[in-house]
C-alpha positions in Angstrom: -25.7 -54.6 6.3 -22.3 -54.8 5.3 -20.8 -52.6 8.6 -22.6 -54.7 11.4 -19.9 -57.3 11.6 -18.2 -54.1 12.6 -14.3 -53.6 13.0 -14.0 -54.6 17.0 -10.6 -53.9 17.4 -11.3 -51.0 19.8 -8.4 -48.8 18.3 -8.8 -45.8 16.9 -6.5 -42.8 15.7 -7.6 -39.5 17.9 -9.5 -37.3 15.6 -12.0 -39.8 14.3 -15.5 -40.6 15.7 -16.1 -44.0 17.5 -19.4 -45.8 17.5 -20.6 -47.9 20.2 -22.9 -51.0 18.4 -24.2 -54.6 20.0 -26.5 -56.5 17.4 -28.7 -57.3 20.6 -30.0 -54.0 19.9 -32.2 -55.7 17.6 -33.3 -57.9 20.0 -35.4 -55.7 22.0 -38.8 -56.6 20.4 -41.2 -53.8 20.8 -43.8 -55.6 18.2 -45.8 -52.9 16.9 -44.4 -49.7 18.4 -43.2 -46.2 16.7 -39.8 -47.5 19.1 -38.4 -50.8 16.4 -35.5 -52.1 15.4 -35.9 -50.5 11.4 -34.9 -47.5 13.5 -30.8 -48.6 14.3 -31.0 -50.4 10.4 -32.1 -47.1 8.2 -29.3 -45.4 11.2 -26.8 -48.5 10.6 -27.7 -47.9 6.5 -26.9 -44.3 6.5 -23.6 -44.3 8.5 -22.2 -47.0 6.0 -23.6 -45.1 2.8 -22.2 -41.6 3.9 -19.3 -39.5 2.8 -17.3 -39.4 6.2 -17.8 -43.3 6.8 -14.4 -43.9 6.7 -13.9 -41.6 9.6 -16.0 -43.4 11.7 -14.8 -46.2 14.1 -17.5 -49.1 14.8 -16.3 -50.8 18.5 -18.4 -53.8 20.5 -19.4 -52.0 24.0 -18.9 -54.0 27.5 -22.3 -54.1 28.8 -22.9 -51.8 32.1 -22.4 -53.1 35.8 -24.7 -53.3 38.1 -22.5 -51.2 40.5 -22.9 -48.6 37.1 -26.8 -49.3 36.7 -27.3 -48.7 40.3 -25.1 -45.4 40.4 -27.9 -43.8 39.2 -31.0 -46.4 39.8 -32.0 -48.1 42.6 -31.5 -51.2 43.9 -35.0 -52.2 43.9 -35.9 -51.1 40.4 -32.9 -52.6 39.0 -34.1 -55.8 40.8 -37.6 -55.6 40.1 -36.6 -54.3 35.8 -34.5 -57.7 35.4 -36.9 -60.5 37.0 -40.1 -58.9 35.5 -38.5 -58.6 32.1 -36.8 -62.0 32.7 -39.8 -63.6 33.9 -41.5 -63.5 30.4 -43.6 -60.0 30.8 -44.7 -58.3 27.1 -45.1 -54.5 28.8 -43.7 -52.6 31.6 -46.6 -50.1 31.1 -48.9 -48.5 28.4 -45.6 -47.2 26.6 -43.0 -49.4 26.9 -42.9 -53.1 25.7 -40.0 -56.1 26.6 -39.3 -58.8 25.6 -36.9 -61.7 27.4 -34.1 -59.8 25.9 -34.7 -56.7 26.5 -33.0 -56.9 30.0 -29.6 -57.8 27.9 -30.3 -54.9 25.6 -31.2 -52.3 28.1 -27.8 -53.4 30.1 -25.8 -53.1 26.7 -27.3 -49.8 25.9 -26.0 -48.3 28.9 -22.8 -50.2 28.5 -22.2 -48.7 25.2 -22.7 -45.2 26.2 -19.9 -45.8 29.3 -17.8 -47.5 26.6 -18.1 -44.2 24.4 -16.7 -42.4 27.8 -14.3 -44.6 28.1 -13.3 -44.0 24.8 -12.9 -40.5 24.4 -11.0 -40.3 27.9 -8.3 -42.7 26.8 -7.9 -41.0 23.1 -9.2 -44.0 21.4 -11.5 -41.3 19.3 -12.5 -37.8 20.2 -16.1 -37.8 19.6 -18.4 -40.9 19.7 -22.4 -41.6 19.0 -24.2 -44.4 20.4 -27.2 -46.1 18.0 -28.9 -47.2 21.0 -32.3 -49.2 21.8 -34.3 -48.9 24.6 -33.4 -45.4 24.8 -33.1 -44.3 28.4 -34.0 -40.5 29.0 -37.6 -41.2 29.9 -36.0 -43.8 32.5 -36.4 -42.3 36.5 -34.5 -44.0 39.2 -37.0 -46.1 40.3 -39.7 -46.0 37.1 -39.5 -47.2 33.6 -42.0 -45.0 31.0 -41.9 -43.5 27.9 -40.0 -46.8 26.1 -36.9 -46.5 28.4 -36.0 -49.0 30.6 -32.3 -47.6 31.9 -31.3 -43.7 31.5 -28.2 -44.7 29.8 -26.8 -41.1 29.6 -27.3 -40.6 33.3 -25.8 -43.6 34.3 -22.6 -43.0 32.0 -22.3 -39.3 32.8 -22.1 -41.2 36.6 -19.4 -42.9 35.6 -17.5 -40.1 33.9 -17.5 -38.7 37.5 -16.6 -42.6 39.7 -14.8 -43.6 36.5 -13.1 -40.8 35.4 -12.8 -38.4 37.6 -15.1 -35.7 35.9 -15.5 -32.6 38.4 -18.5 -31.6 35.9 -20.5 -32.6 33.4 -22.8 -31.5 30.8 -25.8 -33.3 29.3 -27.7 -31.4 26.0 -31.1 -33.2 25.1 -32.5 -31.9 22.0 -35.6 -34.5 22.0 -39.1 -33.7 21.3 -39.8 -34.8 24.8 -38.5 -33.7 27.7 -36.0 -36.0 29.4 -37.9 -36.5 33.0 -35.7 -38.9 34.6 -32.4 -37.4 33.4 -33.3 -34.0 35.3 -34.7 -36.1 38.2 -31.3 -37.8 38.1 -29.3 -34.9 38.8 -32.0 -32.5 40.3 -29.9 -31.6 43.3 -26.4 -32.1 41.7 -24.1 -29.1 41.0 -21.8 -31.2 39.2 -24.4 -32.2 36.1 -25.3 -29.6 34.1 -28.5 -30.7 32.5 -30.1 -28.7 29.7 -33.1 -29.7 27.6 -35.2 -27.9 24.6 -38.2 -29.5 24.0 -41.7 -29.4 23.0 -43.8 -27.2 25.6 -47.6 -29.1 27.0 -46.1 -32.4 25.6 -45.1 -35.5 26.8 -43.9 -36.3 29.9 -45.3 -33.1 31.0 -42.0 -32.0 32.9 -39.4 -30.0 31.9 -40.7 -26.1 33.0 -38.6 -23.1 33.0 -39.0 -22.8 36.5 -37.7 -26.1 37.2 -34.2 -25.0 37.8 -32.5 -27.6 40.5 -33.1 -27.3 44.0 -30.6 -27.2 46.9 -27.0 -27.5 45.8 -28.3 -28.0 42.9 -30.6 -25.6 42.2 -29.6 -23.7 38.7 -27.6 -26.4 37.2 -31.4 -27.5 35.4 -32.1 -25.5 32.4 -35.1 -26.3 30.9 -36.2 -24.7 27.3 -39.6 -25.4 26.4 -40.9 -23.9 22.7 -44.0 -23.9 21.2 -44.8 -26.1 18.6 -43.9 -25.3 15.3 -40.6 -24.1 16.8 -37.8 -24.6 13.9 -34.5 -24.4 13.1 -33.9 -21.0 13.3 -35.8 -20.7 17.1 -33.4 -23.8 18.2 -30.2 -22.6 16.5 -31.0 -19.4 18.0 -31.2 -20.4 21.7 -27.9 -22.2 21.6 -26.3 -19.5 20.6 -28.2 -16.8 22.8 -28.5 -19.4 26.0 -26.9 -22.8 25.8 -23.6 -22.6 24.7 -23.1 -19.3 26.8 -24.4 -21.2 29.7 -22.8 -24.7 29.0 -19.2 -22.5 28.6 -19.7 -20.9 32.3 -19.9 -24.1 33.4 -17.0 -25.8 31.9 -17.6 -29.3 31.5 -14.9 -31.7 31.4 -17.0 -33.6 29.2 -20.3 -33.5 27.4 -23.3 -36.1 26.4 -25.8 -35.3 24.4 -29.4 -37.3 24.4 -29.6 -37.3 20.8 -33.7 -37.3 20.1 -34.6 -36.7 16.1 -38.5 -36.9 17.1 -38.3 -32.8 16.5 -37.9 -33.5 13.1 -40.8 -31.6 11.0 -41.7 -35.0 9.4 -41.9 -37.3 12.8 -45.0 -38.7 13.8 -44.5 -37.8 17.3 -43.7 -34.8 17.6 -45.0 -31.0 16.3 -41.5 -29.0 15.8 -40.3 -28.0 12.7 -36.8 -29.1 12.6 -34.6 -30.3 9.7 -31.4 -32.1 9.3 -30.0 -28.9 8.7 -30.8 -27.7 12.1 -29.5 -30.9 13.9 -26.4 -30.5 12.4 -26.2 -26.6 13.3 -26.9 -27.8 17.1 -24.3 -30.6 16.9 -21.7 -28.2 15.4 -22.3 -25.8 17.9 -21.6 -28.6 21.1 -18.3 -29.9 19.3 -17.0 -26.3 18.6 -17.8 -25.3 22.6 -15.7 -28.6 23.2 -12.8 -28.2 21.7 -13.2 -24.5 23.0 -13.0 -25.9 26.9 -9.7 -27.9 25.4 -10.9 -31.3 25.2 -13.4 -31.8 22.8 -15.0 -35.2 24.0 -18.3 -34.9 22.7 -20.5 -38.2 23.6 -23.6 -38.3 22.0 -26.7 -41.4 22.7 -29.5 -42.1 20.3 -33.4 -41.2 22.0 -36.3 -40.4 20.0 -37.2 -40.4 16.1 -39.7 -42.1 14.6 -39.8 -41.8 10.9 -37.5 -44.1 9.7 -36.6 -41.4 6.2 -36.1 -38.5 8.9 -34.2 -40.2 11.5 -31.4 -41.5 8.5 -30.8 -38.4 7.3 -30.6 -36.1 10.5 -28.3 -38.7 12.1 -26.0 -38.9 9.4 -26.1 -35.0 9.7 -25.7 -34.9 13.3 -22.4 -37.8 13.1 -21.3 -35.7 10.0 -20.6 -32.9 12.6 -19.1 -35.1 15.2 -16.8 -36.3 12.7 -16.0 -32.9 11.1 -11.7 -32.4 11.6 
């Protein structure tokens, strides 16, 4: 991989995209599981081999805190996550296998995505994407499932608010699945926008229309469930008919996106229709809405996608967009 030993100089002219990369990544050994570490080298493969490469920025995350990790999980889990992984355990449940260094991976993951923040706050970059593994949306404050250990873009869009002072926040999850522990996350927060499309009577078996936030939170949960088969044009129409109208009435002074390419019409977990084509069309949308608001950070963490030909190409389409001048 000739972009692995990646440039860690951590500088970057404003304007080009950053990406947040450990090698431990790798080192989360899931065995035989649709969730591997192929997944980050077909990803690591395509970034190198694509036109805008040279636009791109590759920069060595500080692994998360446990003050950060505990922003958003508690104390117990966190606790309980670290010894049982450390202690030698092969499975957390059904879904989600560890190994010994998974703890260090899971604790990087999140890192990376609050380095990403970091990044786009101080001007290092404007946009940044996060090749991630465990993924984290699955992840519920006190509950792994669904191959996520730590909900690594609700523990940095935490720290955009302890960190960084963000009065609001937006999170867009385009995955197949809908993101459970992100919405339990923020469920009664009016400061967290979270908005998810995803595949209706599917897995986690969350993510209703009616689930909408409740007390001060209640209407800052949009949920989006389609049918499966739903495409391109269905997705591409509902941001521009719902989420971006709703995600610009909100204002976000920042916005993450749990990037999921398991919707893709050729992923073995999923039953959408999407293309790279419409990943891109989703991601444009986001990064033209940001610069819009007059900021344009734009913070986007890997989830789902599960063939390895499908995931390559709508990933390079999607960091194409978020590293379109």
């Amino acid at each position: 991989m000739i972009f692995l030993e990646a440039n860690q100089r951590g500088q970057c002219d404003v304007g080009r995209t950053g990406i947040l990369y450990d090698s431990i990544f790798l080192l989360h050994d899931t065995r035989e599981h649709p969730e591997h570490p192929d997944r980050l080298r077909v990803i690591s493969r395509a970034l190198a081999e694509a036109p805008f490469a040279h636009q791109l920025e590759w920069e060595k995350p500080a692994p998360a805190t446990r003050a950060q990790i505990e922003a958003v999980h508690t104390h117990d889990y966190v606790r309980w996550l670290e010894e049982r992984i450390l202690s030698g355990a092969d499975a957390l449940d059904i879904d989600t296998p560890v190994c010994r260094e998974s703890w260090d991976a899971a604790v990087m993951a999140a890192g990376a995505v609050i380095s990403a923040v970091n990044g786009v706050y101080e001007g290092r970059y404007a946009t940044a994407f996060c090749p991630v593994r465990p993924p984290g949306h699955h992840a519920e404050p006190a509950r792994a499932m669904g191959f996520c250990l730590l909900n690594n873009v609700a523990i940095a869009a935490r720290h955009a608010a302890t960190g960084r002072g963000a009065r609001r926040v937006a999170i867009v999850d385009f995955d197949v699945h809908h993101g459970n522990g992100t919405q339990k996350a923020f469920y009664n927060d009016p400061s967290v926008l979270y908005v998810s499309t995803h595949q209706a009577h599917h897995y986690p078996g969350t993510g209703w229309a009616d689930e909408r936030g409740a007390g001060a939170g209640e209407g800052a949960n949009l949920n989006l469930p389609l049918e499966s088969g739903a495409g391109d044009r269905e997705f591409l129409g509902l941001f521009d008919s719902t989420i971006i109208p709703t995600i610009r009435k909100f204002a976000p002074e920042l916005i993450l996106v749990s990037a999921g390419f398991d919707g893709h019409r050729d992923d073995p977990l999923g039953g959408m229709d999407l293309t790279e084509q419409g990943f891109a069309g989703m991601t444009a949308m986001l990064v033209a809405l940001a610069r819009e608001l007059g900021h344009g950070r734009v913070v986007s963490a890997l989830e789902g996608g599960y063939n390895l030909a499908a995931l390559a190409r709508s990933v390079a389409a999607h960091v194409g967009e978020l590293a379109r001048d």
